[in-house]
C-alpha positions as CSV (number, residue, x, y, z in Angstrom):
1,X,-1.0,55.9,16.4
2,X,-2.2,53.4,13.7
3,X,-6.0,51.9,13.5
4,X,-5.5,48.6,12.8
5,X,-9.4,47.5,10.9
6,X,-9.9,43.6,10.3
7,X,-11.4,42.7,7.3
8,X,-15.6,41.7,7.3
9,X,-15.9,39.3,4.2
10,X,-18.9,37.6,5.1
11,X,-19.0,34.1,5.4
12,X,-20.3,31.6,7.5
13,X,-17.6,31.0,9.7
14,X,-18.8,28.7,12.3
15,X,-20.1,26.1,9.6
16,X,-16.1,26.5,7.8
17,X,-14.8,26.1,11.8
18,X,-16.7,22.9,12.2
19,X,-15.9,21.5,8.6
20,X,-12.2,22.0,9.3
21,X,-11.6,21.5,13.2
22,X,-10.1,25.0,13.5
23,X,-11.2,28.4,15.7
24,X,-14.0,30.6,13.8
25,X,-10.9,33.3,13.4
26,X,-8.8,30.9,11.5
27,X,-11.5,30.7,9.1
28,X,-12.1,34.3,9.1
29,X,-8.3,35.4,8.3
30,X,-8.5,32.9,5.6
31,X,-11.6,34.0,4.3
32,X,-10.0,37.0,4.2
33,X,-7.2,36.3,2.4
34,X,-9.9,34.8,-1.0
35,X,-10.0,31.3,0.1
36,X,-13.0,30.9,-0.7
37,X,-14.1,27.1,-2.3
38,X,-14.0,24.2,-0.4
39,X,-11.2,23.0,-2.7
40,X,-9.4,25.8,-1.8
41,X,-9.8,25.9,1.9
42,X,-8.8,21.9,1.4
43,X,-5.1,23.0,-0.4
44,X,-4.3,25.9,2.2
45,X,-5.0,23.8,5.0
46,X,-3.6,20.2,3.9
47,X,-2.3,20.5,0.9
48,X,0.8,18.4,0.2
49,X,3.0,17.3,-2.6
50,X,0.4,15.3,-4.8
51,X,-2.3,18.3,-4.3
52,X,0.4,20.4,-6.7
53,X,-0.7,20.5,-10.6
54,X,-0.5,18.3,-13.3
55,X,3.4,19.4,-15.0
56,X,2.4,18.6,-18.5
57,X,-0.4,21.0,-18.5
58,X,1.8,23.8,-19.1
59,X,1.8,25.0,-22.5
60,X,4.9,23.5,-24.8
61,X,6.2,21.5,-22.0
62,X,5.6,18.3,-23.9
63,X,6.9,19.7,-27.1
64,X,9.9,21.2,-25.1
65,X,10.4,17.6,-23.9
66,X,10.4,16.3,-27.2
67,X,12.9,19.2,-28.9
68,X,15.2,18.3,-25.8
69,X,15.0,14.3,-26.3
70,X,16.3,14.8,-29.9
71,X,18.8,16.8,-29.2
72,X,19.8,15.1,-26.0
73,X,20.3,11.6,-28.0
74,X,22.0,13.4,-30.9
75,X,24.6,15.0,-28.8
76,X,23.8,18.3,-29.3
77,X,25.4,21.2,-27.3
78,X,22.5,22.6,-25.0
79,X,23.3,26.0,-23.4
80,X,21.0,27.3,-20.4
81,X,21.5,31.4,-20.1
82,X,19.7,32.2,-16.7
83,X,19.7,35.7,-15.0
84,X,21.5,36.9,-12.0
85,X,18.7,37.3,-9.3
86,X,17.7,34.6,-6.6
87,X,14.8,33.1,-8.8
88,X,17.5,33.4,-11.9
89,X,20.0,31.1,-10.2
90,X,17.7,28.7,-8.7
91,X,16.5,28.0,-12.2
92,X,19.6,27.5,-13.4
93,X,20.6,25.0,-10.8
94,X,17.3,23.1,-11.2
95,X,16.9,23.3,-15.2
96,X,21.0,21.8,-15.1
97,X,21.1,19.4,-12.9
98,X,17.9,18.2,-14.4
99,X,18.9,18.1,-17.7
100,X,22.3,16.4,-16.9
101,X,20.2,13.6,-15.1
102,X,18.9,13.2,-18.4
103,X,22.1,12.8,-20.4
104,X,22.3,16.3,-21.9
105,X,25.7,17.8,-22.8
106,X,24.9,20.9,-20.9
107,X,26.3,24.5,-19.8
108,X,25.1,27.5,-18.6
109,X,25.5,31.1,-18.2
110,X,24.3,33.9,-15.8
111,X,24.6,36.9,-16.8
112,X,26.5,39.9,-15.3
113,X,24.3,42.2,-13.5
114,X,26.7,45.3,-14.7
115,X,28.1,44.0,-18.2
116,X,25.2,42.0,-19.7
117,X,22.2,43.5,-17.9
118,X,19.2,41.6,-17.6
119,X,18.2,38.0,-19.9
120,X,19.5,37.0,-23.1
121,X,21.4,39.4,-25.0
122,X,23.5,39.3,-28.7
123,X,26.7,38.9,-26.5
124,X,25.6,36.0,-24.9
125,X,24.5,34.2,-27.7
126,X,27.5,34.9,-29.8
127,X,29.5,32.8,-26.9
128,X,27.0,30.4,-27.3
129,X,27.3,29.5,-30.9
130,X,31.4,30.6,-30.8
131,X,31.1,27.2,-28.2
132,X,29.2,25.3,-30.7
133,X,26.1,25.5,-28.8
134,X,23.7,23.9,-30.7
135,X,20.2,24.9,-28.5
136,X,19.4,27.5,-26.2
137,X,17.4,27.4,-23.1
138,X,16.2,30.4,-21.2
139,X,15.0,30.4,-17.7
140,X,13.5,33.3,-15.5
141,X,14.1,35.6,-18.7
142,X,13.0,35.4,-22.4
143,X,9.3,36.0,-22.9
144,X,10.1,39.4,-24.2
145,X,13.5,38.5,-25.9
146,X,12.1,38.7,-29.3
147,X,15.2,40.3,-31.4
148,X,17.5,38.1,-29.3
149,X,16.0,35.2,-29.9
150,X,15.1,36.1,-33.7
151,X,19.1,36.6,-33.7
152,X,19.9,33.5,-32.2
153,X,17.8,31.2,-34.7
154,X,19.6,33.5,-37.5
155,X,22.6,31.4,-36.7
156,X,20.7,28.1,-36.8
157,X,20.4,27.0,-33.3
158,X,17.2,25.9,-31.9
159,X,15.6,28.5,-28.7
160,X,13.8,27.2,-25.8
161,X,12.0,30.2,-23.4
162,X,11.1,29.6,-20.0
163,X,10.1,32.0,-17.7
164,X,7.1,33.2,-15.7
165,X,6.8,36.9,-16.4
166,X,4.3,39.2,-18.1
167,X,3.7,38.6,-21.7
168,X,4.4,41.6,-23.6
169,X,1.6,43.1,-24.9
170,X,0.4,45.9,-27.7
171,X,-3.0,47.6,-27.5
172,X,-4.6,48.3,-30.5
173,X,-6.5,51.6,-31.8
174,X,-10.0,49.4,-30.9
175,X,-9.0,49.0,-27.3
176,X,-7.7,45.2,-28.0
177,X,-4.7,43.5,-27.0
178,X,-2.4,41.8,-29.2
179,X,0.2,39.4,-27.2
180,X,4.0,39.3,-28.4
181,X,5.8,36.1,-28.4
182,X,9.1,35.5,-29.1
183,X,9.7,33.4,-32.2
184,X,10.9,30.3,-29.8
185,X,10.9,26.7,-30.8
186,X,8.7,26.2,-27.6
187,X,7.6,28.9,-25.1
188,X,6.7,27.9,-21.3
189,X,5.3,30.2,-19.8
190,X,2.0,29.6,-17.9
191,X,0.6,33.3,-17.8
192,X,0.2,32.7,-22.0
193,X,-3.4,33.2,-22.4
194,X,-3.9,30.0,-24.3
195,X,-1.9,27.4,-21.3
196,X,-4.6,25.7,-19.5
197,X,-2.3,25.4,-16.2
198,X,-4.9,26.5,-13.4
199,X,-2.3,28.6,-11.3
200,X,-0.3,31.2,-13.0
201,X,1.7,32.8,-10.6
202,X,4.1,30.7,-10.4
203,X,8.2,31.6,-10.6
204,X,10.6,30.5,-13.0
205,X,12.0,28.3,-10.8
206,X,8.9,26.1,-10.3
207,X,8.2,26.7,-14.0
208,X,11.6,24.5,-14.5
209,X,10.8,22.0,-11.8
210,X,7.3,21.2,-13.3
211,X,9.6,20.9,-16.8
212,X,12.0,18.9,-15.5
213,X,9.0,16.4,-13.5
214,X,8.1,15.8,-17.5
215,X,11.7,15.2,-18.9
216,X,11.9,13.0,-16.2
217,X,7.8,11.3,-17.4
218,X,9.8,10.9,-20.7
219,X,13.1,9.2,-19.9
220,X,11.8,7.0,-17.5
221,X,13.4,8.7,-14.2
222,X,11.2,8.2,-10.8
223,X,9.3,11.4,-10.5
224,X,10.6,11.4,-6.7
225,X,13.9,11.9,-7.8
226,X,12.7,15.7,-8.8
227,X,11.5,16.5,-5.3
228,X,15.1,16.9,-4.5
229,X,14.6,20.4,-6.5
230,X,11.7,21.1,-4.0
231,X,13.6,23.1,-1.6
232,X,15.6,25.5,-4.2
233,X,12.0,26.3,-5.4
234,X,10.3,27.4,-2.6
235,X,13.5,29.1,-1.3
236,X,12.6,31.4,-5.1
237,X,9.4,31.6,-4.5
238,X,9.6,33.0,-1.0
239,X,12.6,35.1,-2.7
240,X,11.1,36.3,-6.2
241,X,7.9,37.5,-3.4
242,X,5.4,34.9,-5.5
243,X,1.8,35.3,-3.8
244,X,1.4,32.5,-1.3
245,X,-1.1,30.6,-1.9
246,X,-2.3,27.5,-4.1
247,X,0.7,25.4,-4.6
248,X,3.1,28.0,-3.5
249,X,1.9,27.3,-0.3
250,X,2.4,23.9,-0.5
């Protein structure tokens, strides 16, 4: 038979029961789970649409913006290659529809689990610039493309990454850690050392929803017309298995 054991973070639970209005074990189990801050215990309990973070403080996302808005009103070809997992597709679906709000001439591609693999590969890419596809996009997938994407820009089009994993990484002979980057003409990403977005655990599907809410800053579109994404994100991050809490939660 299992022995369940409940967690004893200390706290002062009665004082968090009264500030709140809830039972001395709700504030124990969230306790428990590292709420910890007032702030914090304010976004679990009532957070809401406007307690989310600011969109353009995620690294490149303005300079992203302003890449796209060139090519956008040049005509450019823009080509989103997503990957073939939940959190894959619902980026795709938000970063196209959001782009084609915005004017773009845009396509996309998911790769084939079996054929292509996973991400941005040389195949892809040659499709790409065989279509005249003048900028690449990624989304869920590219943060440790660097060949790729050193082979795309070879052929003169212009790489966007977005995506939400781990940075690769090298450790050096002193015990330091040098960060790889692809050589992209903007990286999102919010788990790059230097992005000053608070929340980092975040999946590439909300990574392209907070892009689009600043494409959308920049062309003048309502920023309620991005909520319409809000459901295809948290169906990812419930999907992708994203931690919840901060503005996953919400």
């Amino acid at each position: 038979m299992s022995k369940w054991m409940v967690y004893a973070k200390k706290a002062d639970f009665k004082a968090i029961a009264a500030r709140y209005g809830i039972d001395q074990v709700i504030a124990r189990i969230i306790r428990n789970r590292d709420v910890c801050t007032n702030e914090e215990i304010d976004m679990y309990l009532g957070g809401d649409i406007s307690s989310m973070h600011d969109a353009h403080l995620l690294k490149d996302a303005d300079k992203c913006v302003d890449i796209l808005t060139d090519k956008i009103q040049a005509g450019k070809k823009i080509h989103i290659i997503g990957d073939y997992d939940i959190d894959g597709i619902c980026s795709t679906t938000i970063l196209y529809k959001g782009l084609k709000a915005a004017g773009a001439d845009v396509t996309f591609a998911v790769p084939d689990r079996i054929i292509d693999g996973y991400g941005i590969n040389e195949h892809l890419i040659d499709e790409a610039y065989n279509n005249g596809t003048d900028t690449i996009i990624t989304c869920d997938n590219g943060i440790a493309a660097i060949e790729q994407i050193k082979y795309a820009k070879e052929k003169g089009m212009t790489v966007i990454v977005t995506d939400h994993h781990d940075i690769p990484f090298q450790r050096q002979e002193d015990g330091s850690i040098s960060y790889n980057l692809p050589s992209a003409a903007a990286v999102i990403n919010p788990k790059q050392k230097d992005c000053p977005y608070p929340f980092e655990n975040i999946c590439g599907a909300v990574v392209v929803y907070k892009f689009i809410q600043v494409l959308y800053d920049l062309f003048g579109i309502d920023r309620r017309e991005s909520e319409v994404f809000l459901e295809i994100a948290a169906m990812a991050t419930v999907c992708d298995v994203m931690p919840l809490c901060d503005e996953n939660r919400i």
